[in-house]
C-alpha positions in Angstrom: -14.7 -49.0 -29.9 -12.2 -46.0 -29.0 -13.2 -44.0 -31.5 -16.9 -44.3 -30.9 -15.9 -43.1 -27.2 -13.5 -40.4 -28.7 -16.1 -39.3 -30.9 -18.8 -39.3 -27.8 -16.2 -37.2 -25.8 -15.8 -34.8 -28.5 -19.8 -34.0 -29.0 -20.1 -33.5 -24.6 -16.8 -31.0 -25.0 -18.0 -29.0 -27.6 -21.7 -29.1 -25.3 -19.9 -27.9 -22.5 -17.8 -25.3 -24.4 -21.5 -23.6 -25.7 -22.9 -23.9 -22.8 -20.1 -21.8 -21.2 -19.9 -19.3 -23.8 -23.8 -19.1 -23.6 -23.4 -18.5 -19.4 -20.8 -16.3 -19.8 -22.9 -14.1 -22.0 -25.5 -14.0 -19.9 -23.4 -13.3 -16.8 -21.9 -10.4 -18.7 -25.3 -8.8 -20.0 -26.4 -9.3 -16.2 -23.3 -7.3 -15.1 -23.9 -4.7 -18.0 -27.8 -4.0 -16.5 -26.1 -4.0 -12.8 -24.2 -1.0 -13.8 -26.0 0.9 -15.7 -28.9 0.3 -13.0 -26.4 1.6 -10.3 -25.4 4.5 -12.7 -28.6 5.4 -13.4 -29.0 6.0 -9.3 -25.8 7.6 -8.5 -26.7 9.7 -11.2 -30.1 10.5 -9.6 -28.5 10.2 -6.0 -26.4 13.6 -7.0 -29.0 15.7 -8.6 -31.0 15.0 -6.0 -28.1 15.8 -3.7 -28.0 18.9 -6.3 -30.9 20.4 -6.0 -31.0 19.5 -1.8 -27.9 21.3 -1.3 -28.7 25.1 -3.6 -32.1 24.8 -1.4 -29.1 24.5 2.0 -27.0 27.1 0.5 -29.6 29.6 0.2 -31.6 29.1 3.6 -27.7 28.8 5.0 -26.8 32.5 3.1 -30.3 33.7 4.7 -28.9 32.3 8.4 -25.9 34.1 8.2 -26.5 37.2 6.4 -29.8 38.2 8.9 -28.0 37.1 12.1 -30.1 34.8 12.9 -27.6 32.2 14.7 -26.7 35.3 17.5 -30.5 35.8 17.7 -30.9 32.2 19.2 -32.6 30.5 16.4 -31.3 27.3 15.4 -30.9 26.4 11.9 -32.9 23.3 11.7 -35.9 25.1 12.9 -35.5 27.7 10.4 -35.4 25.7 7.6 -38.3 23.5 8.5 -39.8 26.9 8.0 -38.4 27.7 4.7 -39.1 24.4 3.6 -43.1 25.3 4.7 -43.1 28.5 2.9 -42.3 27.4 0.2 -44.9 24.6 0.1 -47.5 26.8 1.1 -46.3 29.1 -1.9 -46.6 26.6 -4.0 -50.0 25.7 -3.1 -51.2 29.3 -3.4 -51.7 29.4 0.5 -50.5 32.8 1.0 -49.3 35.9 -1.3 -47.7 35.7 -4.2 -45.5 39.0 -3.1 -44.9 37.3 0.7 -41.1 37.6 1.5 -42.0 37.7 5.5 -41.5 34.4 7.5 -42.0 34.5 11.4 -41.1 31.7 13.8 -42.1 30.3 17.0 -39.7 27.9 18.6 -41.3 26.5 22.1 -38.4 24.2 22.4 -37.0 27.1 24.1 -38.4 28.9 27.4 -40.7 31.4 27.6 -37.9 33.5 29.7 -36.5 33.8 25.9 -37.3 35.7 23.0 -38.4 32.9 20.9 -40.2 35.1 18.3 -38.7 36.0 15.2 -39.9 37.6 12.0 -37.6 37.5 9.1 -37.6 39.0 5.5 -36.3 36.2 3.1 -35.6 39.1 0.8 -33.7 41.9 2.4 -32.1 38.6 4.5 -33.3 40.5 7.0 -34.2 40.1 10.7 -37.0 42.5 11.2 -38.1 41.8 14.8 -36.5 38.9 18.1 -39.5 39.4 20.9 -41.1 37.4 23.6 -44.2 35.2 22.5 -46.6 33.6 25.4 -47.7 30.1 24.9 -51.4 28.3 26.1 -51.4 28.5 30.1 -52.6 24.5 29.1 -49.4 23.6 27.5 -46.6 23.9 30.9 -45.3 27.1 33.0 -41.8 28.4 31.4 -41.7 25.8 29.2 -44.4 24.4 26.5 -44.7 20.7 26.8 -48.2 20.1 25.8 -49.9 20.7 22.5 -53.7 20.7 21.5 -56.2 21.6 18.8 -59.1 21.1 21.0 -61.4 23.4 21.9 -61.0 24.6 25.9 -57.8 23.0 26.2 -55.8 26.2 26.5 -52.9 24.7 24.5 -51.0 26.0 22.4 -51.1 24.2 19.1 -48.3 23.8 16.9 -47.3 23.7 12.8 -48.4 26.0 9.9 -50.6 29.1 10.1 -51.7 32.1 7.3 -52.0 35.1 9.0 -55.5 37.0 7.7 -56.8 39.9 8.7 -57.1 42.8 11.3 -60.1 42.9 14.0 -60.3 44.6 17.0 -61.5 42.3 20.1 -60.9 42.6 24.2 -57.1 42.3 23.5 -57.2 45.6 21.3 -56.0 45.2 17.4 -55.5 41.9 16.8 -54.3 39.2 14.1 -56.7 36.0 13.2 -54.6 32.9 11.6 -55.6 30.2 9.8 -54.1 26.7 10.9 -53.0 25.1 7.9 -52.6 21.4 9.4 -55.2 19.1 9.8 -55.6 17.9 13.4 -52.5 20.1 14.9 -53.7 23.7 14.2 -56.9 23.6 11.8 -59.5 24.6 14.2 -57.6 28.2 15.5 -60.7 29.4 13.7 -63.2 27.9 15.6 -61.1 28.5 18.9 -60.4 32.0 18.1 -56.7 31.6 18.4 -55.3 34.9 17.1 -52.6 36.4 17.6 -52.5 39.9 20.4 -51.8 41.7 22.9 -51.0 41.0 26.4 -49.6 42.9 29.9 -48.1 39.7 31.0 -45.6 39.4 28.0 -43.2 41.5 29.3 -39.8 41.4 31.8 -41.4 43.0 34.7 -43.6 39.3 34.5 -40.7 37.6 34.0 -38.6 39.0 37.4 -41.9 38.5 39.1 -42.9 34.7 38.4 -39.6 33.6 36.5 -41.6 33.3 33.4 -44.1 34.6 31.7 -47.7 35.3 31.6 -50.0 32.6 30.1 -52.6 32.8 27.0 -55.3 30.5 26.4 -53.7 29.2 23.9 -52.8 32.2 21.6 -49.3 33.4 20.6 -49.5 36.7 23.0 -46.9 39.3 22.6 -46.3 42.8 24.2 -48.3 45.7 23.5 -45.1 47.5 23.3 -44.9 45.3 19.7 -48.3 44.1 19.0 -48.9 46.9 16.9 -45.7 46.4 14.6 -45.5 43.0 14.4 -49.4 42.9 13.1 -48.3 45.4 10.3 -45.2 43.6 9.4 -47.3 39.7 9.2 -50.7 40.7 8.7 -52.3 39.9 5.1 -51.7 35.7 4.6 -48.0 35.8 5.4 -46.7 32.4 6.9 -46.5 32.1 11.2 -44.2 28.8 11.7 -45.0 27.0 15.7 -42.4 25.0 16.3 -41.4 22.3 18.8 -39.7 18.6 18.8 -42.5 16.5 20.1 -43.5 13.1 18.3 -46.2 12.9 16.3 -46.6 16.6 14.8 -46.4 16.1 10.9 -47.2 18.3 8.5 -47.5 18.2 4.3 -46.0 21.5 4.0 -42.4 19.8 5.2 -42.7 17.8 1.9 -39.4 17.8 0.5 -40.2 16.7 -3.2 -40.7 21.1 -3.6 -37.1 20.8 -3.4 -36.8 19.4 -6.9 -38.2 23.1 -8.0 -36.1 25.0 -6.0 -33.9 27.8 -7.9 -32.1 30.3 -5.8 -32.9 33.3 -6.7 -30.8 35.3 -9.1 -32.7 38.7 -9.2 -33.5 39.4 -5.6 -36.9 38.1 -5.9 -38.3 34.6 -4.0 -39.3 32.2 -7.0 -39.7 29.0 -8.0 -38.6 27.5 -10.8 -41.3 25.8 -12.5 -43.5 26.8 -10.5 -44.2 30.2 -11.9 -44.3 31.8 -8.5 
């Protein structure tokens, strides 16, 4: 009788002692796959932290070189609009040869000169000026923001600049809005960009801000002329302002992944063949 219980003893042990081994197999293999999962995205966590900081570093070296943080535009802004330009690059939205960004920011006053055209490759600041918002979007400062027609709003996001007309402002500048429901139908409500008396600092000792468009970006005739020659011919125009809502495709990120500095003094893309 106690050796028929020794015996049954003996058989559960040596159950027990495979079934550990077995689980601690299994438990090991589980362990294996947790950290070559969690390998596999620190791995892709730091090229992608990579690639995200040579696209920093070379907007950053543009920043500094031009000036552009004494000129009173802030570095977020201007790389939202690097970030666009080279979207709309890659999408063959303007020239192949465009090195010319200018920027808008309405976050700031219209008392300021919140207008600035830059050459990404001199790292250049070509032109700081005065730009007139729609007399439908606030007094000194922009607030409101339309694509409708008659709204006399400024209208925020992406726009190609096309060609040269003449109209009742003089020479002007037509612009294509490039996002859907935020600046696509500047066409259809002729929002170009010209000339106007009321941009000026005589305006702005007289009323304590400027003069108001109907919704066009309005600059001095003392400039008009220059700034149409340095933008014209599907060059990127950047609106900017922190409201909710405004989204745009062209701030799409994934470009990033493409992104080579450049090494010859040209503006390329890897991969891209631009």
């Amino acid at each position: 009788m106690i050796k028929t219980i020794t015996g049954h003893m003996k058989r559960r042990l040596w159950l027990a002692i495979t079934l550990l081994i077995i689980l601690s197999f299994a438990i090991i293999s589980s362990r294996s796959a947790t950290v070559k999962k969690a390998g596999a995205i620190v791995k892709k966590e730091s090229k992608t932290n990579t690639v995200n900081s040579a696209f920093a570093g070379y907007v950053s070296d543009i920043y500094q070189t031009a000036g552009l943080k004494t000129s009173g535009l802030d570095y977020d802004v201007f790389q939202k609009a690097i970030t666009g330009y080279y979207n709309l690059k890659q999408n063959n939205k303007i020239a192949a040869n465009s090195s010319v960004v200018t920027v808008v920011d309405f976050n700031k006053a219209s008392t300021v000169k919140r207008m600035w055209i830059v050459d990404l490759l001199k790292k250049q600041l070509l032109l700081n000026t005065w730009v007139a918002h729609g007399q439908g979007s606030g007094d000194d400062l922009a607030t409101q923001f339309s694509d409708k027609t008659d709204s006399h709003q400024s209208s925020l996001g992406f726009y190609v600049t096309d060609d040269v007309y003449y109209g009742k402002h003089g020479r002007s500048l037509r612009l294509d809005g490039m996002d859907a429901g935020f600046n696509s139908n500047a066409r259809s409500r002729a929002v170009v960009l010209h000339a106007a008396a009321y941009v000026c600092e005589n305006t702005i000792k007289q009323l304590g801000r400027l003069g108001r468009s109907f919704g066009c970006p309005a600059v001095s005739p003392e400039v008009s002329n220059q700034i149409i020659d340095l933008i014209k011919g599907h060059n990127m125009l950047f609106v900017n302002a922190n409201v909710s809502g405004y989204n745009s495709k062209y701030l799409n990120d994934s470009l990033l992944s493409q992104f080579t500095a450049p090494a010859d003094s040209s503006v390329q893309l890897s991969k891209a063949g631009i």
